[in-house]
C-alpha positions in Angstrom: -2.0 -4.0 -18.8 1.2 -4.8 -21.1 1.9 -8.2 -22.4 4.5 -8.6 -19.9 4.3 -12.0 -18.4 5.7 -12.7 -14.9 9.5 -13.8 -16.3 9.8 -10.4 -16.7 9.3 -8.9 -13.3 6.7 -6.7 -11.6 8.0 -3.0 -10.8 5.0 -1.1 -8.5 5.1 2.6 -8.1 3.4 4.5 -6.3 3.1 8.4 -6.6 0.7 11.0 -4.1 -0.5 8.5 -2.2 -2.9 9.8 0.5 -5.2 8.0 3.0 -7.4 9.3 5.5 -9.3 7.3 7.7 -12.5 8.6 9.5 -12.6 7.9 13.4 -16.1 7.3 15.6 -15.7 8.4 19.2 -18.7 8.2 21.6 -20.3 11.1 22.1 -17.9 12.8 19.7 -18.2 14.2 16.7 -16.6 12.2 13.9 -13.2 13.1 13.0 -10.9 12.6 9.8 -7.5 11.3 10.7 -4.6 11.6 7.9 -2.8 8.2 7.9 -1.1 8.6 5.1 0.3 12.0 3.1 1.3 12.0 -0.5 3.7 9.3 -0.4 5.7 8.0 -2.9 7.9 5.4 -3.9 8.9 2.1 -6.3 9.5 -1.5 -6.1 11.6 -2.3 -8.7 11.3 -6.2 -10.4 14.4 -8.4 -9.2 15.0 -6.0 -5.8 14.3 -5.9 -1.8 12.7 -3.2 -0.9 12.3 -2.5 3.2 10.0 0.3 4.6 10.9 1.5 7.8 9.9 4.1 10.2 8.4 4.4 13.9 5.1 2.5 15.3 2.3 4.7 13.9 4.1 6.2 10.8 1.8 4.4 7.8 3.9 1.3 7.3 1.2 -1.1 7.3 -1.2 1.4 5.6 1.2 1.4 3.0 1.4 -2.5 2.3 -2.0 -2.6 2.5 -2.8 -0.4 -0.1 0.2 -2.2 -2.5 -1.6 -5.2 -1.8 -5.2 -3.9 -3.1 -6.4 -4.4 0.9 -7.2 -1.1 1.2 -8.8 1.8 -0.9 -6.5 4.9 -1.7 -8.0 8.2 -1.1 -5.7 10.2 -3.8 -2.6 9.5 -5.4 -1.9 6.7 -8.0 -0.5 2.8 -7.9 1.3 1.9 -11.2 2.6 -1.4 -12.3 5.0 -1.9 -14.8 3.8 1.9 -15.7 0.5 1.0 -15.9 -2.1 3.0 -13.5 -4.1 0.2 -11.7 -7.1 -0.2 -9.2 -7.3 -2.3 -6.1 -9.0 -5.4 -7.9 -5.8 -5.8 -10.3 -3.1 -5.3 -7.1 -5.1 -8.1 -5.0 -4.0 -10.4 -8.2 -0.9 -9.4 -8.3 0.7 -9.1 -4.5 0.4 -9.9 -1.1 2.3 -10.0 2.2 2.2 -11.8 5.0 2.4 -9.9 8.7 4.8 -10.6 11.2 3.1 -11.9 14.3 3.3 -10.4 17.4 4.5 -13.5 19.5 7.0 -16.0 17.9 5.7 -19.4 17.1 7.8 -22.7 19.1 
């Protein structure tokens, strides 16, 4: 990683990113299910950056591999141009998921 310190802003991107995950049926064969197909995109330091799209569509796939939660099964994660791995984006982002029920 570069000298950068944290004044100067974290910009993530992201580039081919694909995930598969493998699904266990009883009595089934098992079976690979894409989640996730060459996707990318940046977070730039200083901005607000809102992924949207239908139930189902990779959304939370996609935060969790930002956030080092997940492993990436092709593709890259870069920060601040810098290729990374999961251990160094679990030190350097999270998120925290909506709950399904508001709290009184």
């Amino acid at each position: 990683m570069s000298s950068r310190t944290a004044a100067d802003g974290i910009t993530i991107r992201w580039s081919g990113v694909q995930q598969e995950l493998t699904i266990k049926k009883m009595f089934k064969p098992l079976v690979q299910k894409e989640i996730l197909k060459r996707v990318s995109g940046c977070a730039y330091a200083g901005e607000t950056l809102a992924i949207m799209g239908p139930s189902g569509a990779g959304k939370t796939s996609l935060l969790n591999i930002l956030a080092g939660r997940s492993p990436v099964n092709g593709g890259q994660v870069f920060v601040n141009g810098t290729a990374v791995d999961a251990s160094i984006l679990r030190q350097l982002s999270v998120y925290v998921m909506q709950g399904s029920k508001q709290q009184e």
